[in-house]
N, C-alpha and C positions, 0 to 999 in steps of 0.2 A: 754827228753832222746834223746841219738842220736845216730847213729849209724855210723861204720868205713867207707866204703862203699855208705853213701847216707847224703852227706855233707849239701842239701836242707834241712832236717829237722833240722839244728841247728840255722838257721832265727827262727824258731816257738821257741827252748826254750831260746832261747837271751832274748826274750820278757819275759818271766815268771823269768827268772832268774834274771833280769837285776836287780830290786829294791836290790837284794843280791848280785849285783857284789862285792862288799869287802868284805863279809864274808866267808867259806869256807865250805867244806863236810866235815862228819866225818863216819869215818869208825869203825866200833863199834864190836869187839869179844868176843868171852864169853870162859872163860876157866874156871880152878875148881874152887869150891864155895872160896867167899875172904878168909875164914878162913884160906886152904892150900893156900893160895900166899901172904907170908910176905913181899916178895920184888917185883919187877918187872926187871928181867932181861929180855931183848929182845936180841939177834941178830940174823944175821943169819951165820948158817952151812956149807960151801961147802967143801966137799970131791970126794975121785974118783967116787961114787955112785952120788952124784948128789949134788945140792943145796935144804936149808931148812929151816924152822925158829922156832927159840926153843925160849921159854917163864918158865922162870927156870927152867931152862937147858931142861924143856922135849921137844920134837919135837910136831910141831901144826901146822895142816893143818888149812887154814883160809875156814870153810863152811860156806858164806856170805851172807849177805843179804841188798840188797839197800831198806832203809828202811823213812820213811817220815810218816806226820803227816794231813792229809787236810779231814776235815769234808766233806760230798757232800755238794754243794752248795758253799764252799768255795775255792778259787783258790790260786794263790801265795802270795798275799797278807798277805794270814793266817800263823800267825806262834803258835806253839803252846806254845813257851818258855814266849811268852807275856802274856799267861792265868794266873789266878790267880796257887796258888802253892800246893791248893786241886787239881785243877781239871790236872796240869802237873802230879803229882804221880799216880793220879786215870787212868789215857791214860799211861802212862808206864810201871806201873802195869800190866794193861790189856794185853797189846800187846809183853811186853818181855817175861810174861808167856806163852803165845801162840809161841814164838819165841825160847824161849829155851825147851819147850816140842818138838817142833820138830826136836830142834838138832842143831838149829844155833849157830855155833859159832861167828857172825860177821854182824854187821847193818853199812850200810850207811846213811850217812842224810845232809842234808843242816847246816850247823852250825850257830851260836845266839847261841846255847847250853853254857850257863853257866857254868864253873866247877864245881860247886856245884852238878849239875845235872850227869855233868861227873863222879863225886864220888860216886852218891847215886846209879847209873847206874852199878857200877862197886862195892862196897860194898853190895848192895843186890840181882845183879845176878852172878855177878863172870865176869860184861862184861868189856874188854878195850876199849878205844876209842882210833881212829888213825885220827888225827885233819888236812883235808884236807883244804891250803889254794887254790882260784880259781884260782889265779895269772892271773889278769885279764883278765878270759878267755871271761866274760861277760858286759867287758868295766873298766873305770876306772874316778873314780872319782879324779879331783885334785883343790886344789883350791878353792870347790863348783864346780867347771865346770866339768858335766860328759861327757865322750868321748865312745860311742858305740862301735866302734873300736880302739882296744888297741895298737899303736905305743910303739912298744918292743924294738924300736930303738932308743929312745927320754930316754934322760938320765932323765929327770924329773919325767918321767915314770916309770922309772926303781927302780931310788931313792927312790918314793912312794912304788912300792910294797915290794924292799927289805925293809921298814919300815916297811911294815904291818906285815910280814911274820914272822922276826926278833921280833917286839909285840907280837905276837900269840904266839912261844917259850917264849919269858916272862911271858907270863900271864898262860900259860899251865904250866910251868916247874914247878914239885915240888907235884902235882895235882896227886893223886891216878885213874888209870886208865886208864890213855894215857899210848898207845903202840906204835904210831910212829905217822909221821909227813907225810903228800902225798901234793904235788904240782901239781896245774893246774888238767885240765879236757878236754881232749881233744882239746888243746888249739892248735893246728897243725888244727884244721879246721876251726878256726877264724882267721888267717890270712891277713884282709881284709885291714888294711891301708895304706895309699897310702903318698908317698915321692918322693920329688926328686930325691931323691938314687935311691930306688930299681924302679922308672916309667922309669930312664934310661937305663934298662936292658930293654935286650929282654923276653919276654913273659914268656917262659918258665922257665928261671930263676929266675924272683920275689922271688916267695912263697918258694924258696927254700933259697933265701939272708933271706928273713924275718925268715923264720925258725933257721937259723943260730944263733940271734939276741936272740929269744925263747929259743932254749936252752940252748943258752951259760949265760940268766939269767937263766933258770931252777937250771943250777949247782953250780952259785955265790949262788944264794937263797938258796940251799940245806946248802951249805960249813957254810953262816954268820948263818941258825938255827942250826945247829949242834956247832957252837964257841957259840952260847947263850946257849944251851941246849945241852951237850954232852951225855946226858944218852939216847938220845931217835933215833933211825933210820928215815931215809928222802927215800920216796918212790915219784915217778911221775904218773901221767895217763896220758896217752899216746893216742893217737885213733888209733887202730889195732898197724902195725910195721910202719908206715907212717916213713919217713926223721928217721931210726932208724942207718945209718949211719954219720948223723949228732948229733944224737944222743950222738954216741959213744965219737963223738969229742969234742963235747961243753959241755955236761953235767955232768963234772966229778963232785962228791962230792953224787949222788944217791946210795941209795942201797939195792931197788927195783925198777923192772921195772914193773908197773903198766899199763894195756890197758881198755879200752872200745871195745869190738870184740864182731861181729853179723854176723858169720861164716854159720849159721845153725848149720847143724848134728855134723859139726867136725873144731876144730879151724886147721887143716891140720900142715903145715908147720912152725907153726908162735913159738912154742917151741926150733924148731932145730937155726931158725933165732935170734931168741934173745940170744941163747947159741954163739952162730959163733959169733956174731955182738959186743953183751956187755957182754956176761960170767956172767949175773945178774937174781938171781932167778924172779919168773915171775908170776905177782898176776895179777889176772883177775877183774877188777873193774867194769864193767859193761859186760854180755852177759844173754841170753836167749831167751825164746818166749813170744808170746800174746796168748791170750785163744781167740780171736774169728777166726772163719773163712770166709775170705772176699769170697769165693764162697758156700756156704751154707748160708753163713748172721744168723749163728749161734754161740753160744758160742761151743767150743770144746776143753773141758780141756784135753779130749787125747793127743792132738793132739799135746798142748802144754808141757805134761810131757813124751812126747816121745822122745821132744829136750832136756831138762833138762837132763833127765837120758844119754842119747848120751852126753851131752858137760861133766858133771860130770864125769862119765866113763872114758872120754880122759884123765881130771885132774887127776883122780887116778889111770889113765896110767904111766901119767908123773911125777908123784911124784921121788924122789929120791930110788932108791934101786929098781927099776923095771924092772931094762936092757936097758928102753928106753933115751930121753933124761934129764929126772932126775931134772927137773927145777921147774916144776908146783910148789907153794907154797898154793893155794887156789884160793878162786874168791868170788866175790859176785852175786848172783844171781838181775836180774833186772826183777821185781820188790815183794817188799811186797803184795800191795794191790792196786786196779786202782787208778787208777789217773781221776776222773771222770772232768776234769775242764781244760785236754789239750789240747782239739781239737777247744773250744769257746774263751780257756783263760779268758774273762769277758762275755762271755754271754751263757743262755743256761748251766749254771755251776750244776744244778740238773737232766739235760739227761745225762745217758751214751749215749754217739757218739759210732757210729758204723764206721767213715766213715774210709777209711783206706790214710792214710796220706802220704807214702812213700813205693816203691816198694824194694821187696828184693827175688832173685832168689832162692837164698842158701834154703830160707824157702817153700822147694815145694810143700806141702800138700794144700797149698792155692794162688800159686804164679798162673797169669794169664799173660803170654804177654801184656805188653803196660798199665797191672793195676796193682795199690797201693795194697798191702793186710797187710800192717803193720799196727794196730793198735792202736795206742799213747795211749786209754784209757781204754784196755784191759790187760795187759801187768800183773798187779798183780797174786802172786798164791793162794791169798785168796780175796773174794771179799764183800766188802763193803757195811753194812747196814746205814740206816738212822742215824743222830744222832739228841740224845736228846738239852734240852735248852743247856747246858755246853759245848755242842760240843763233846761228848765221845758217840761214837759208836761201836756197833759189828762188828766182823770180819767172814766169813764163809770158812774155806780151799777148797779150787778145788784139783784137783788129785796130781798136782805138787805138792800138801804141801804134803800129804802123801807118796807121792814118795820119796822126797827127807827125809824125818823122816826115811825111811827104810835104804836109801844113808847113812845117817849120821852113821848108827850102827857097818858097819866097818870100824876100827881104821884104816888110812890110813899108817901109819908106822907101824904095828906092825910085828913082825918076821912075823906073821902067811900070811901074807897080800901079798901072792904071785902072780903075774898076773892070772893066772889060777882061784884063790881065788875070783881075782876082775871079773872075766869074770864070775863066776859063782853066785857072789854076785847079779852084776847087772840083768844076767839073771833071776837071779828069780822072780823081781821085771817089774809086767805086768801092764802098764797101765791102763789098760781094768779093772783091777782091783781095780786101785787106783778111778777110777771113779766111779765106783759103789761104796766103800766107804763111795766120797764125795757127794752122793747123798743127804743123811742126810743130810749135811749141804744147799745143794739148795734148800733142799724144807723147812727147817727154815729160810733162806731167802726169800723164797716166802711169806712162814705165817707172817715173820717180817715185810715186806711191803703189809701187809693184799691183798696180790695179784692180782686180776685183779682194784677195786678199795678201796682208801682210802679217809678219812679226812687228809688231811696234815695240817689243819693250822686253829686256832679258834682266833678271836680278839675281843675285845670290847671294842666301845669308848663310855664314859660316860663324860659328860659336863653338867656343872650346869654354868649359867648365871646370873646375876645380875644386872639391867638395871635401874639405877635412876638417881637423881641430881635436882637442882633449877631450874624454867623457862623454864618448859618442854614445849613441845606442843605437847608429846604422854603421854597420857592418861592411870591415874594408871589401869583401867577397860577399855579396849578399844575392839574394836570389833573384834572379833576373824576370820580369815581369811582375814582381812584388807591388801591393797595393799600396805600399807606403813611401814619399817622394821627400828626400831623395830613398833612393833604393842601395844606394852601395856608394860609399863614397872612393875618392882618387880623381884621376883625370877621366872628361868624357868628351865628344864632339857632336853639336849639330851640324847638319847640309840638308839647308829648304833651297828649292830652285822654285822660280817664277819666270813665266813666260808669258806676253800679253798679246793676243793674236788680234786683227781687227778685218774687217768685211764690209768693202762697200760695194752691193751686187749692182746697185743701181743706184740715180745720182738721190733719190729719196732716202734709201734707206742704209742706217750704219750699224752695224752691233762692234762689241769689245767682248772678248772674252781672255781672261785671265785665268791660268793653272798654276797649281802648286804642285810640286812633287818633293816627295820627299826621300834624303840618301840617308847618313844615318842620323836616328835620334837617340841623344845621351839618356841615361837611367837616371844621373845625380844631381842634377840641378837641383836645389832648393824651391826654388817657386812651383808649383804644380802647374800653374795657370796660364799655359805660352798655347800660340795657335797649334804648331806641331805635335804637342802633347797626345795628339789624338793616336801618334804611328808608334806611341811605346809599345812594347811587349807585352800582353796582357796575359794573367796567368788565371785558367778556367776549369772547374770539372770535368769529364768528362760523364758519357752517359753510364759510368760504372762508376763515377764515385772519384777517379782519378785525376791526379793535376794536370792539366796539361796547355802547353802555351802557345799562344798565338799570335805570330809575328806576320811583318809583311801589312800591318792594320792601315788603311785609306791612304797608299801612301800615292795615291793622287785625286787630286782632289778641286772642284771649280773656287777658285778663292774672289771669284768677282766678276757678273758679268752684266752689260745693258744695250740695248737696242734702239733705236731710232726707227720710226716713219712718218718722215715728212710729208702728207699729203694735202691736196688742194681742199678740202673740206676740214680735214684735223689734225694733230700731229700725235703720232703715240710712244708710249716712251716706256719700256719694261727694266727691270731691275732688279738685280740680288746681290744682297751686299754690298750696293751701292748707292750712297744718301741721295735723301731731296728733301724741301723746306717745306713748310707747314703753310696754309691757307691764310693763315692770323693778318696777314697786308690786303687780304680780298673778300674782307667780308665777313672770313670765320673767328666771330669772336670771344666763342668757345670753345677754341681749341679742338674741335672734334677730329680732325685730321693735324697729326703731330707731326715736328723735325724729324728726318731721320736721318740726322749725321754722327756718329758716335765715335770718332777719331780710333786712336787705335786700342778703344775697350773693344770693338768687334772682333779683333785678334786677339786679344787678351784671354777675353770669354769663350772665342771660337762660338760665336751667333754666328745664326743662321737667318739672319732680317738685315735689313728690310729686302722684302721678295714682295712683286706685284706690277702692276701697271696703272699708269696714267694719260688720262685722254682728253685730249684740251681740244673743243670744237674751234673752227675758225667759220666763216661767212655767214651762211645765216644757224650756224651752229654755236656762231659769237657768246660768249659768257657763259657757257658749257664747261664745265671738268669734272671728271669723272675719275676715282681709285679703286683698283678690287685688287683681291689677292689673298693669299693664305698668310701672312705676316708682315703689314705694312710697315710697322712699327717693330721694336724688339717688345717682344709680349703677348700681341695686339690679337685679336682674334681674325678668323676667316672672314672680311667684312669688305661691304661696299660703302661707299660715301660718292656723295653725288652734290654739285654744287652749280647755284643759277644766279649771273648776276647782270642786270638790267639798270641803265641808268633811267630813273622816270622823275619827270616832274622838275628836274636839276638834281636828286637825290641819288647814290648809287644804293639800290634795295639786293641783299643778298638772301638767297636762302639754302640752308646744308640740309642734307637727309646724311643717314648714317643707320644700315643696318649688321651688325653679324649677324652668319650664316650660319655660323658653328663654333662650338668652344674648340680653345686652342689645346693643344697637347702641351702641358707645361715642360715636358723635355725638349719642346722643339726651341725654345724660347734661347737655351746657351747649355752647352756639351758640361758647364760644371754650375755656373752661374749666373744670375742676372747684376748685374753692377747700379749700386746705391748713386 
């Protein structure tokens, strides 16, 4: 997500986006059941009252919803279109129901969405889809060669995506369901490539030449899918009103203007501006709030459906026939459901994060001088239970989703629908009340994650062995706890059990704890070197000289465990056995603080690393982290490391300390060995 106003936070979703730089969002509306919609007319309306967008022939506010698909636990990588085609209807089902009970008429999503699905989408709930290409807001790929930053100015560039775009109207056109076409995504705040052209201007004018270049393909790409597909309207997103007089000039062939706005209370001025500037009704593609609050360190779905009902309100101020500037055509609310996976992107993807990512004034219920309170993985107005083996999970509404169910039930065109109407609509409609409500639903979200702790995770490994051949010299009867592997050959059996327990005491802090146990472990295997190896039979002196054996060896045992605490000053993070990344992207660029992810040599070796904690200051603790422990690394000595990083001057200056405490015990390093 990203917002108008705080351009830093769109580094963080380039990264999750990026593997879908060439696919597109889709904007998804629900109007009457398919039966009444034989056809699909779209356009839009403008007379002296205002601009509007009618869907056979009736007038249709777009009440929207940015909408997506990610199991906890799984990040962008997850698509849902890839699942098999029980368990895509079974997650559609679920979540459109819950979506058009409350009145939405309008989803967003990343697209991969097959037509098929766009049909079935649209045949069994009455929904459209409006098929957003990114126009390479998230890089581009040419060649095979992918390019992070998109040169808008490079005709090869340009070629490629008026090809993609131009595809997409082919491959849509004809497709029950599609209501229109939206280009790019905020693409005015990626910007970022560099040429001989525009390095030769002065500073201030760059981003404004490169802009030029942006839109003046925005509205070829509009013009060539509207000559492939004339039935269907070409809308843009925008970020806020950014370069909206460049706008005007280069992007003829749109006909909506489309934004991403994170206003607060009230999108103010940006209605009157889009009327003056382009005369083009005006759809809100991304705005809203987060449910947490970065100074309580609480969830507070008030707090968040106080802003909802404020930006709504504005939209059915501004609708057409109201006196005011008559342009609003809808918006889509951001978001569905959290996004539990945007704060770590790959690690850490089963904590909701607290931390707050990006500052914004406008929202002042939680805003602090000099601190972040924006959210990244709060942001949904229903929130997110566990999901079973398929990946299909429950959804629980916060206040916002009842708030806006009440929103939906005045018809925003209807004669009756007088401002007065609308002021006295919203009034009625109290927060305070939509929260109590959704109480209900939090506390089945608590009973769903069996609340303070659970079993999350059962596994069992069962191996049978068979160990023979000609010209042996191990012994089909051989002595049982013998030093030599295999010890006796024939048939044998292992039985490891694994159970994953988890603890959340409070909404800061989570730990995982994982055990092993073991039932029995074979003599004959071949390989020495398996995690279990540790519960053979071991055969010892005793204190006169005698053999004697000793069974029953660690047969339980911690096979992985890590902790969480998210607090208002730092977050800390403890570990054994379980990896984290190396410093090398923040400064350290000597490596003094190493990877420690070792896949499955850690069971191999049966190591005992990495073990330690990590402490990452937040506010004015900012650019603070800090490692200690008895084995960060596999190897590694009893050591602290310490790391400070300050941006000065425009420069980011890093500095590491690193001291061991004590020499390591070379037997703690791995039970047999350390791995090349």
């Amino acid at each position: 997500m990203s917002r108008s106003a705080q351009h830093a936070s769109h580094g963080r979703r380039a990264r999750w986006i990026r593997l879908t730089a060439c696919l597109s969002l889709a904007l998804t509306a629900v109007a009457l059941p398919a039966a009444t919609l034989p056809a699909q007319s779209v356009r839009v309306v403008a007379d002296a009252a205002g601009s509007r967008l009618q869907v056979d022939g009736r007038d249709f506010l777009i009440q929207g919803m940015n909408w997506d698909y990610f199991p906890i636990g799984q990040n962008y990588a997850y698509s849902l279109w890839t699942q098999p085609d029980a368990v895509i209807k079974a997650a559609l089902d679920r979540e459109m129901t819950l979506l058009r009970a409350m009145g939405v008429n309008a989803i967003r999503q990343y697209v991969g969405i097959p037509p098929r699905w766009v049909k079935y989408i649209y045949e069994t709930y009455g929904i459209y889809t409006v098929l957003n290409h990114a126009l390479g807001r998230y890089g581009t790929t040419i060649k095979g060669v992918y390019a992070a930053n998109t040169n808008y100015a490079d005709p090869k560039v340009r070629a490629a995506l008026l090809a993609e775009v131009t595809a997409l109207a082919e491959e849509f056109r004809g497709t029950p369901g599609v209501l229109m076409y939206l280009l790019g995504n905020e693409n005015n705040y990626g910007l970022s490539w560099k040429s001989a052209e525009t390095e030769a201007l002065p500073v201030g004018e760059r981003d404004a030449a490169k802009a030029r270049y942006l839109y003046s393909l925005v509205g070829e790409a509009a013009r060539a899918m509207k000559a492939r597909d004339g039935s269907h309207l070409v809308a843009m997103a925008n970020g806020d009103v950014q370069y909206v007089d460049l706008i005007a000039r280069e992007a003829k062939g749109i006909d909506i203007f489309g934004t991403n706005m994170y206003r607060g209370l009230s999108f103010r001025d940006a209605f009157q501006v889009v009327k003056d500037k382009l005369g083009l009704p005006m759809m809100f593609t991304e705005f809203g709030a987060d449910a947490f609050n970065a100074k309580t360190l609480r969830e507070d779905q008030r707090m968040q459906a106080r802003y909802l009902l404020a930006q709504w309100r504005e939209i059915y101020e501004q609708t057409s026939g109201k006196g005011q500037v008559g342009n609003a055509i809808g918006g889509f609310t951001f978001q569905w459901s959290d996004g539990w996976w945007k704060t770590g992107q790959e690690s850490l993807l089963d904590v909701h994060n607290t931390d707050a990512s990006w500052p914004a004034d406008a929202y002042s219920d939680d805003y602090t001088r000099g601190e972040n309170n924006m959210n990244e993985e709060w942001w949904g107005i229903t929130a997110k239970g566990p999901a079973d083996s398929k990946g299909l999970f429950p959804l629980y509404p916060r206040a916002a989703y009842y708030a806006l169910q009440r929103v939906y039930q005045l018809p925003a065109y209807a004669p009756t629908t007088t401002p007065s109407v609308i002021a006295s609509h919203f009034a009625a409609i109290d927060p305070t009340d939509m929260e109590l409500r959704a109480r209900g639903d939090r506390a089945a979200l608590g009973a769903d994650a069996s609340d303070k702790v659970r079993v999350s995770g059962l596994r069992l490994n069962l191996s049978s062995f068979n160990t023979g051949g000609t010209r042996l010299a191990t012994p089909s009867v051989g002595i049982v706890g013998g030093t030599k592997s295999p010890s006796v050959t024939g048939f044998d059996h292992l039985e490891s059990f694994y159970a994953t327990l988890e603890a959340h005491p409070v909404d800061a802090v989570t730990a995982s704890l994982t055990l092993n146990a073991l039932g029995n472990v074979p003599e004959n295997p071949i390989d020495e070197i398996y995690y279990e190896n540790r519960g053979r039979t071991k055969q010892v002196l005793d204190i006169s000289g005698q053999p004697m054996k000793l069974v029953g060896n660690e047969r339980v045992k911690v096979y992985r465990a890590n902790v969480s605490w998210d607090a208002r000053d730092f977050s800390l993070n403890g570990f054994y056995r379980t990896g984290h990344y190396h410093w090398g992207y923040e400064g350290d660029f000597f490596g003094l603080y190493r990877e420690a992810n070792y896949g499955p040599n850690i069971d191999i070796y049966n190591a005992g690393a990495p073990l330690g904690m990590e402490f990452t200051g937040k506010r004015a603790l900012n650019g603070l982290k800090l490692a200690f422990g008895p084995e960060l690394w596999w190897g590694a000595n009893p050591a602290l490391l310490a790391k400070y990083r300050r941006r000065v001057l425009g420069m980011d200056i890093t500095g590491v300390f690193q001291n061991d405490v004590a020499r390591q015990n070379s037997s703690a390093s791995s039970s047999f060995a350390i791995p090349i």
